[in-house]
C-alpha positions as CSV (number, residue, x, y, z in Angstrom):
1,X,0.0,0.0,0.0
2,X,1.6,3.2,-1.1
3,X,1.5,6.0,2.0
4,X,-0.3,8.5,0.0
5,X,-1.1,10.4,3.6
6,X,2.8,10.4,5.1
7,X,3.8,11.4,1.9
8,X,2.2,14.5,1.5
9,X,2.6,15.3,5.3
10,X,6.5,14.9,4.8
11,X,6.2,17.5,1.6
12,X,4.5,19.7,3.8
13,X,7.4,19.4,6.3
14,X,10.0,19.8,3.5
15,X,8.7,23.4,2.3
16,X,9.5,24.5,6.0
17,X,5.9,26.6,6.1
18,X,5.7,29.0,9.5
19,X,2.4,27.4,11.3
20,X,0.1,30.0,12.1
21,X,-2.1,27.4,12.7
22,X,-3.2,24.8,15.3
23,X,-1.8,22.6,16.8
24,X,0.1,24.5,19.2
25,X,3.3,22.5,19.3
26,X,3.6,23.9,15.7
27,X,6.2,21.0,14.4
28,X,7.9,21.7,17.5
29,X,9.1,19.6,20.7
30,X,5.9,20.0,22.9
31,X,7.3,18.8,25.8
32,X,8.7,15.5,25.5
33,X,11.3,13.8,22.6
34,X,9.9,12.6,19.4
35,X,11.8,9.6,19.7
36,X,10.0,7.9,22.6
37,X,6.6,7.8,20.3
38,X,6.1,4.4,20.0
39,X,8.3,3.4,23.0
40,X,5.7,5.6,24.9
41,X,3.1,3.8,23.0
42,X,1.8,1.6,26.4
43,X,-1.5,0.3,27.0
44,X,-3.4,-0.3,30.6
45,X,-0.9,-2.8,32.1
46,X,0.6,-3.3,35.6
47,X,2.6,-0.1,36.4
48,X,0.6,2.1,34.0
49,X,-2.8,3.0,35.9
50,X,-6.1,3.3,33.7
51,X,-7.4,6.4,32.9
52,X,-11.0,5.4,33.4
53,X,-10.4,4.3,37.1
54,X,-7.6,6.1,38.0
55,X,-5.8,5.2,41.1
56,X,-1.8,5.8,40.9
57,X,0.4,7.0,38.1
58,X,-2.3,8.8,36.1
59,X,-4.3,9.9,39.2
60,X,-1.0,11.8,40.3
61,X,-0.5,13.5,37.3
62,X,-4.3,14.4,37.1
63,X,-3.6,15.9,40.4
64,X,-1.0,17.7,39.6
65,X,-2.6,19.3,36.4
66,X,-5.5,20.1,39.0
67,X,-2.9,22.1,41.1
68,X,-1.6,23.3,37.8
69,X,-4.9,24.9,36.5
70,X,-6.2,26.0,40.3
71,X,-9.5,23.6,39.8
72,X,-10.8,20.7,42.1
73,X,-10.2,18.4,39.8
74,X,-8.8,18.2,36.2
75,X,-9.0,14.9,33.5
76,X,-7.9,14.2,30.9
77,X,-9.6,14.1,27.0
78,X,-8.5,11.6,24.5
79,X,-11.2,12.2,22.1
80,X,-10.5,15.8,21.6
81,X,-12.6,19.1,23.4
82,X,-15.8,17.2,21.7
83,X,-16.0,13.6,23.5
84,X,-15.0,16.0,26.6
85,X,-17.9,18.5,25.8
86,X,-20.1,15.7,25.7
87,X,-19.2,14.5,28.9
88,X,-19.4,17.7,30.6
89,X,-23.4,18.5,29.0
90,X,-24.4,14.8,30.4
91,X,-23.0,15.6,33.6
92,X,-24.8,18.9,33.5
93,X,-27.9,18.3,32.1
94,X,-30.4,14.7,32.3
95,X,-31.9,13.4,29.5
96,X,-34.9,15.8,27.9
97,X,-33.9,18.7,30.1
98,X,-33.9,22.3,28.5
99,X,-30.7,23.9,27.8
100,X,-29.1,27.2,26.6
101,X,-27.0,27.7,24.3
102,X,-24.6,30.6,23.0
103,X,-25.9,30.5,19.0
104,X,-22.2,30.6,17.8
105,X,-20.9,27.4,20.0
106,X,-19.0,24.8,18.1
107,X,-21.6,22.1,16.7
108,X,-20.0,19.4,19.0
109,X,-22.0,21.4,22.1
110,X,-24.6,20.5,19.3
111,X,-23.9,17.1,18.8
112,X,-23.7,16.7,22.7
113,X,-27.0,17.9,23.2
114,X,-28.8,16.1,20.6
115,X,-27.4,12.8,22.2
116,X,-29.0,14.0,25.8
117,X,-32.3,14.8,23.9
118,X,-32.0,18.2,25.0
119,X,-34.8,20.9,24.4
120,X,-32.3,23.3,23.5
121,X,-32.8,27.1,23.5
122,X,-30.6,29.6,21.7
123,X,-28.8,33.3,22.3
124,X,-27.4,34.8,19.5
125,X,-25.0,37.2,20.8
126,X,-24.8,40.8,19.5
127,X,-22.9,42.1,16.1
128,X,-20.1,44.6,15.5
129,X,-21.8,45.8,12.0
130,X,-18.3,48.1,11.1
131,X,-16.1,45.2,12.1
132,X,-17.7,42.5,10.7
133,X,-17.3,40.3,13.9
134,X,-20.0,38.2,16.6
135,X,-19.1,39.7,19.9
136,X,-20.7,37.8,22.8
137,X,-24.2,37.5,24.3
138,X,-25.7,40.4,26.1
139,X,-25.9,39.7,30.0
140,X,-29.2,42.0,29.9
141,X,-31.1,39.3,27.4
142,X,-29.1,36.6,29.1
143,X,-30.8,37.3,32.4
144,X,-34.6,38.1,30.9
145,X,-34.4,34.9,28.8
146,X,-33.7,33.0,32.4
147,X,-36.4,34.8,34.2
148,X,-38.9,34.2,30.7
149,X,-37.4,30.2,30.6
150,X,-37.5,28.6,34.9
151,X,-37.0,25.2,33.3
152,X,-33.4,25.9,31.8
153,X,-31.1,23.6,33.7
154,X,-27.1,24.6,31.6
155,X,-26.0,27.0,30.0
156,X,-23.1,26.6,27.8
157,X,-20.8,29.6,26.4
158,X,-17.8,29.5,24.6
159,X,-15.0,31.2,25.5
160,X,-12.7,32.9,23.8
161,X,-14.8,32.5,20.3
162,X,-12.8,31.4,16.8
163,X,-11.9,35.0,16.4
164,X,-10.5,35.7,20.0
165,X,-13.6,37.5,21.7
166,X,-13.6,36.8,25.4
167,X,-17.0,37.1,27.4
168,X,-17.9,39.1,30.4
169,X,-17.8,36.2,32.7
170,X,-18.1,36.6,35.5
171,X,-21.5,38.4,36.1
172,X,-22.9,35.7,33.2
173,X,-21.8,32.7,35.5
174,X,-22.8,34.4,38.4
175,X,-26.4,35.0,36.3
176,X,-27.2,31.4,36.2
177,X,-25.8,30.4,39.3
178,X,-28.4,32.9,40.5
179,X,-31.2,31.1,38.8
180,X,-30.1,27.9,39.7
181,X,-28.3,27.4,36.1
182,X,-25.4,25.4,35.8
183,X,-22.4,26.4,33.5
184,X,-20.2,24.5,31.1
185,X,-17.9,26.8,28.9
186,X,-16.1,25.6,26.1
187,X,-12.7,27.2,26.2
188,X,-11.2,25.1,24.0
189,X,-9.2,28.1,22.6
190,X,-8.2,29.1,25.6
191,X,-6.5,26.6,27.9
192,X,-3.1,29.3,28.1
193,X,-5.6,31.6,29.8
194,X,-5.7,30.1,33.1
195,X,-1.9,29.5,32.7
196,X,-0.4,32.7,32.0
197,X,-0.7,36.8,33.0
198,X,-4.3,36.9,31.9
199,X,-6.4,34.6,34.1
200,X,-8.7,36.6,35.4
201,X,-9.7,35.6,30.9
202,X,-10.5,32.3,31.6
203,X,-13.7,30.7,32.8
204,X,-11.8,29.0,35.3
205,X,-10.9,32.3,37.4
206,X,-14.9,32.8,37.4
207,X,-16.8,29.6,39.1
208,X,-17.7,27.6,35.8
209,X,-19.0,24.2,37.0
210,X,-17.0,22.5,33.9
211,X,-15.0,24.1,31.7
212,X,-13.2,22.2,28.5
213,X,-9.8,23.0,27.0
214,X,-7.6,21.5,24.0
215,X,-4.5,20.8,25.3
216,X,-3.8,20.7,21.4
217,X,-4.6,24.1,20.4
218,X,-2.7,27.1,22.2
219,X,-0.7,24.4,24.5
220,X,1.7,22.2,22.9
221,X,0.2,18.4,23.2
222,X,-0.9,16.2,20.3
223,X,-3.8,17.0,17.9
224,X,-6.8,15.0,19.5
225,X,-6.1,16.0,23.3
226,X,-8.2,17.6,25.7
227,X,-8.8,18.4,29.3
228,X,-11.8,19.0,31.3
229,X,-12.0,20.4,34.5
230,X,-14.1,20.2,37.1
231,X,-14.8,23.5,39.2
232,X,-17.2,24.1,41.5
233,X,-19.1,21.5,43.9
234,X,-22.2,21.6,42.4
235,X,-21.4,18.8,40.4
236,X,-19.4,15.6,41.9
237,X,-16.3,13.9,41.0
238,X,-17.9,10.7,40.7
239,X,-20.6,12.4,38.4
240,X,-18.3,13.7,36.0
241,X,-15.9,10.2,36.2
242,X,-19.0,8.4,35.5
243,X,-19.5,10.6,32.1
244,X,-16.2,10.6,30.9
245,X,-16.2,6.8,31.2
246,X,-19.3,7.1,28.8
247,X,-17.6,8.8,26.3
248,X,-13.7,7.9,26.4
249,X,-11.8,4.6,24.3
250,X,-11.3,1.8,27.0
251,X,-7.8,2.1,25.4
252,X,-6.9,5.5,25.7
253,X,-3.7,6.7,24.3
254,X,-0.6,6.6,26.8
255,X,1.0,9.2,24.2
256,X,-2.1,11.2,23.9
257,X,-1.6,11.5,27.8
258,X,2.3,11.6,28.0
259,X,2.1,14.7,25.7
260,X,-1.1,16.5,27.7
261,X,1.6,16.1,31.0
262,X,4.2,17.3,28.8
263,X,2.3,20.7,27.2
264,X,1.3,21.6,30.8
265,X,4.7,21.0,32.3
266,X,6.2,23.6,29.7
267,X,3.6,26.1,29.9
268,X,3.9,26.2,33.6
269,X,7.3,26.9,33.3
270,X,6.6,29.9,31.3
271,X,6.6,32.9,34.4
272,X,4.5,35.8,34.2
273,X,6.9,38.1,32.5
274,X,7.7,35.3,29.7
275,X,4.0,35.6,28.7
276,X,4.0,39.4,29.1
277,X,6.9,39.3,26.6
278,X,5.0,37.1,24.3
279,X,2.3,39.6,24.3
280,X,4.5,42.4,23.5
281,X,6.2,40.9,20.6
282,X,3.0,40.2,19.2
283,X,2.2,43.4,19.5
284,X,4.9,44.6,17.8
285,X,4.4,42.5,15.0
286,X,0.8,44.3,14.6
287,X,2.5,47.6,14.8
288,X,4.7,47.1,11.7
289,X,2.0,45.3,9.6
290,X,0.0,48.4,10.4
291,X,2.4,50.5,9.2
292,X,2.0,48.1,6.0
293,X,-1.8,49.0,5.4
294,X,-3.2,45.9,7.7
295,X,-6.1,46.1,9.5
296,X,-6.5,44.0,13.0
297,X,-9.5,43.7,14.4
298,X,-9.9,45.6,17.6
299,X,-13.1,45.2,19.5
300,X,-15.5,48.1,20.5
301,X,-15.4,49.3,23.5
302,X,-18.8,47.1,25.1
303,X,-21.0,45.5,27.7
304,X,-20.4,42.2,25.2
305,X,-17.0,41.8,25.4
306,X,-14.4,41.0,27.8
307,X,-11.4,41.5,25.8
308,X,-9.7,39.9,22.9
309,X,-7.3,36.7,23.2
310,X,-4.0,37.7,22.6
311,X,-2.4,34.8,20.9
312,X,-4.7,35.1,18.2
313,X,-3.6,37.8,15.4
314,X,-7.2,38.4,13.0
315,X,-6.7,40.9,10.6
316,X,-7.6,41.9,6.7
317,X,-6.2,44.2,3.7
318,X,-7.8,46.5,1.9
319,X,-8.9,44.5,-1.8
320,X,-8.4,41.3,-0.4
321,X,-10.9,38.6,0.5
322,X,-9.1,36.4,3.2
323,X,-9.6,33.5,0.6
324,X,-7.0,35.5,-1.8
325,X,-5.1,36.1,1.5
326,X,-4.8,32.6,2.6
327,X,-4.0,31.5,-0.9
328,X,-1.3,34.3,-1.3
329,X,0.3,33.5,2.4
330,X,0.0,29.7,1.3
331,X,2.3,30.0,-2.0
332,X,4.8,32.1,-0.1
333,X,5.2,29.7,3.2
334,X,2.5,30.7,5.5
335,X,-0.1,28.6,6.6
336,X,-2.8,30.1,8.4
337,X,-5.6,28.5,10.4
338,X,-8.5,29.9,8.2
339,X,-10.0,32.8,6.3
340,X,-13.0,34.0,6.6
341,X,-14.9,37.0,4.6
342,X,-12.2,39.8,4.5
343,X,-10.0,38.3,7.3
344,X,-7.2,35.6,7.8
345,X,-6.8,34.1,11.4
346,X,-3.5,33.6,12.7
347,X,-3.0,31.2,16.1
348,X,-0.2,31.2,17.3
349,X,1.7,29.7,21.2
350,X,4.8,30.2,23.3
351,X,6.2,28.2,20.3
352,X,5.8,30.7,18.1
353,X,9.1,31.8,17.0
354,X,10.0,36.0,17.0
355,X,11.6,34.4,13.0
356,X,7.9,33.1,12.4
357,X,6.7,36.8,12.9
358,X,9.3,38.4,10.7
359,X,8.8,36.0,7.8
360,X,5.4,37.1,7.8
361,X,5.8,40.8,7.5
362,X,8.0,40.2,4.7
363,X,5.4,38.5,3.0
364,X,3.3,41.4,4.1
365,X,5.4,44.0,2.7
366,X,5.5,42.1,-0.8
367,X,1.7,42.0,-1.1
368,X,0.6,44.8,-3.5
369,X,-2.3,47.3,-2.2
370,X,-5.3,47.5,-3.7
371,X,-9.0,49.5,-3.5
372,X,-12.1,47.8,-2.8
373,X,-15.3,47.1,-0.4
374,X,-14.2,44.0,2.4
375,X,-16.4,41.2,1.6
376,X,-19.0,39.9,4.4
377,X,-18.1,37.0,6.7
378,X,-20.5,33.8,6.4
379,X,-21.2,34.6,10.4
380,X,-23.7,37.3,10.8
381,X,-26.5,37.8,12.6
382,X,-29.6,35.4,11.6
383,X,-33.1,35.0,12.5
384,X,-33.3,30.9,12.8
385,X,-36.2,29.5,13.0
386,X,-36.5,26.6,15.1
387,X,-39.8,23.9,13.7
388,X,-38.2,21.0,15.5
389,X,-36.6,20.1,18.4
390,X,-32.7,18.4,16.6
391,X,-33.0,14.8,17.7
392,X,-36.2,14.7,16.0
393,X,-35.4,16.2,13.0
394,X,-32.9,12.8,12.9
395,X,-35.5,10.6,13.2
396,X,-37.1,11.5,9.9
397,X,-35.0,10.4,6.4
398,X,-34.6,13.6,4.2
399,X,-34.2,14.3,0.9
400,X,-31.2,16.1,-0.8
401,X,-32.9,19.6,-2.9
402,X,-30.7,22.1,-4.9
403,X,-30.0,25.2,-2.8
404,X,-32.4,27.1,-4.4
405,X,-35.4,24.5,-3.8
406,X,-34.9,24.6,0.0
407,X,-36.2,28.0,0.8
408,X,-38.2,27.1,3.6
409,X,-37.9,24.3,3.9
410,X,-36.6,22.4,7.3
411,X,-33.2,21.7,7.6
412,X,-32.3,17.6,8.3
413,X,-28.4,18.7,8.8
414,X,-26.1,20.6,10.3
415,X,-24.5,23.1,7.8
416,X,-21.6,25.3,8.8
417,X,-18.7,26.3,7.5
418,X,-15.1,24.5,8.7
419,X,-13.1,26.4,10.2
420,X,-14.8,27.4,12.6
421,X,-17.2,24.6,12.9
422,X,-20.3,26.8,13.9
423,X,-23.4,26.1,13.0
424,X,-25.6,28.4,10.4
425,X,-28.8,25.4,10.2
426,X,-29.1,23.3,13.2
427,X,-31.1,20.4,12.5
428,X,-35.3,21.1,12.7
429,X,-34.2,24.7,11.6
430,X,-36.0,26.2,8.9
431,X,-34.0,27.7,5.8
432,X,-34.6,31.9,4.9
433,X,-33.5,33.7,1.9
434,X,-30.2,34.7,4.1
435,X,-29.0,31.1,4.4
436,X,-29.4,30.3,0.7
437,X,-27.5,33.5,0.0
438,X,-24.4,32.4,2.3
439,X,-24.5,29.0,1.3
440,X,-24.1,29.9,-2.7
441,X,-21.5,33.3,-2.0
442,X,-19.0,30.7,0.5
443,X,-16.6,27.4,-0.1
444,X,-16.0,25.3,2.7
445,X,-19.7,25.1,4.1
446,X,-20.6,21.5,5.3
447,X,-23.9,20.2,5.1
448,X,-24.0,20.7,1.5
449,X,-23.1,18.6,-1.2
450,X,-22.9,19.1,-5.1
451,X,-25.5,21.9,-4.8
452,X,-28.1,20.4,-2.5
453,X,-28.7,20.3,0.7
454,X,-31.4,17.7,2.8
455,X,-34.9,18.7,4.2
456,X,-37.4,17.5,5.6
């Protein structure tokens, strides 16, 4: 069998591109040598614990990842943030119960809820028209939807979003708590929060019951890793062991874990002023694309927002789509980690390299300028209109229309557009004259195949 898949991974390796993408380690050491892979390779066997009972080895480095991340306890994912999201929303939330939902979430809270048979509610959160960006919900609607809805049981936010937008957290957990509400926050972008100079930007610093990181994306473990803390007492140990358990390989991957230890180990290491540093040289960078013509985005100044993520550089030049972007950055040796209406999105980790930055101004400076309107991101604001609760859209079979047959019709899939994974149709949604216009204007939407797309 020919290795069609290593192949083109090792060509990717041999044109040396600067990773402005995830994971985190980006080609890097993340924390332990390469050359232990398969050595490291173990299975549940006497001296190596099991990660669904833990007891020993992998209960002491749990532990210490707990101490490491200032919650009660911590665990670790296997099965990316999603098998951990899923975990967390059954732990949460029983079967049939009504749950809330930030509208731009990652579809795997989604998925998680349609496997509890949730009666799931939406809030879409509020719109910077000039910038072109979904900021977060509105604490004001947050709180009249809970007084309007007694029978909501979780909430779940996300935290930072795609783009870097950071919630007001605290007084939204503090919201639901009031109401009796627990809280799950998908922070999958953000597990460097908690572990660096800007805590107090993580859900974790704020009294989330659960809260889920990658350990792949802004730390420096292997693609597929995850951790999920528990937080507050209003959910056990035992509870959230029990869910995990549901949801997790009964052969978990001792290198998957090795290199979750390993990622928190080195961000750890990292003191205060090393991510302060970070931040400035980022910063810098900004300045002298700037002075180039490039626009970052920089949030308003508003009740919806609790700051921007600063290892995330989201920007867009005058002329450009960020398609043309991406596809210019490409053929010159950047990779970025996706475009989306006028702007490209940059992530980058403490192994981001000051060299990475500079070979991406001077790709910046050799970029032509050019006149012309920014085209409109696929995520704006949208009236969706629910028909059907999503596990019972599942139920019924479907049938694939062209796009522009399915104008109100009810949506059988989920259709979003990857990166970021957000959902524009949930299923039981009905389809308006704004979704047909995304879906025909964008490439990359899911949930639509050669021109159709299946209703109900």
């Amino acid at each position: 069998m020919e290795k069609v898949l290593q192949n083109r991974l090792k060509n990717l390796i041999e044109k040396d591109f600067v990773r402005f993408h995830y994971p985190g380690h980006k080609g890097r050491k993340g924390g332990f040598d390469p050359a232990l892979s398969f050595l490291l390779d173990y299975t549940e066997t006497y001296g190596t614990d099991n990660l669904l009972h833990p007891e020993e080895i992998l209960c002491q480095s749990q532990k210490l990842a707990a101490e490491s991340f200032q919650t009660l306890d911590t665990f670790y994912g296997v099965g990316g943030s999603t098998m951990a999201i899923y975990a967390g929303i059954f732990a949460l939330a029983q079967e049939g119960e009504e749950i809330l939902i930030q509208r731009n979430c990652h579809k795997s809270v989604y998925q998680g809820a349609l496997l509890r048979k949730s009666r799931v509610h939406t809030l879409s959160p509020e719109y910077d028209e000039e910038g072109d960006v979904l900021l977060g919900i509105s604490t004001e609607k947050l709180e009249k939807f809970l007084q309007e809805n007694p029978k909501i049981s979780l909430l779940v936010l996300t935290n930072p979003s795609y783009y870097g937008v950071i919630l007001p957290l605290k007084e939204q957990i503090d919201l639901a708590h009031k109401y009796g509400v627990g809280v799950l926050v998908d922070e999958a972008h953000g597990a460097h929060l908690p572990l660096s100079h800007r805590r107090e930007d993580s859900a974790l610093a704020h009294g989330a019951d659960i809260v889920v990181h990658s350990a792949h994306k802004s730390l420096g473990a292997l693609t597929q890793t995850a951790l999920l803390h528990r937080n507050s007492e209003r959910i056990s140990r035992e509870r959230v062991l029990e869910m995990i358990s549901l949801f997790t390989s009964t052969s978990p991957s001792y290198l998957f874990m090795t290199s979750i230890e390993a990622s928190i180990g080195k961000a750890v290491e990292w003191k205060k002023k090393d991510w302060e540093n970070l931040e400035k040289q980022i910063e810098d960078f900004k300045n002298k694309a700037q002075e180039l013509g490039y626009e970052f985005y920089k949030a308003p100044k508003s009740p919806y927002v609790g700051g921007l993520d600063f290892l995330k550089i989201f920007f867009r030049y005058p002329g450009y789509s960020g398609e043309e972007l991406s596809d210019i950055f490409y053929e010159k040796g950047i990779n970025f980690e996706m475009s989306d209406g006028s702007y490209l999105l940059g992530v980058l980790s403490s192994f981001t390299t000051e060299e990475d930055l500079n070979r991406c101004l001077r790709v910046m400076s050799e970029i032509p300028k050019r006149e012309g309107k920014y085209p409109k991101s696929a995520y704006i604001p949208l009236e969706n209109k629910k028909e059907k609760e999503m596990y019972e859209a599942k139920e019924w079979e479907g049938e694939w229309v062209p796009i522009s047959e399915s104008l109100h019709r009810i949506s059988k899939h989920f259709v979003f557009q990857y990166p970021p994974g957000v959902p524009l149709l949930l299923p039981g949604e009905r389809i308006s004259e704004k979704h047909i216009e995304i879906f025909e204007k964008n490439r990359g939407i899911y949930g639509i195949e050669r021109g159709r797309v299946k209703v109900l």
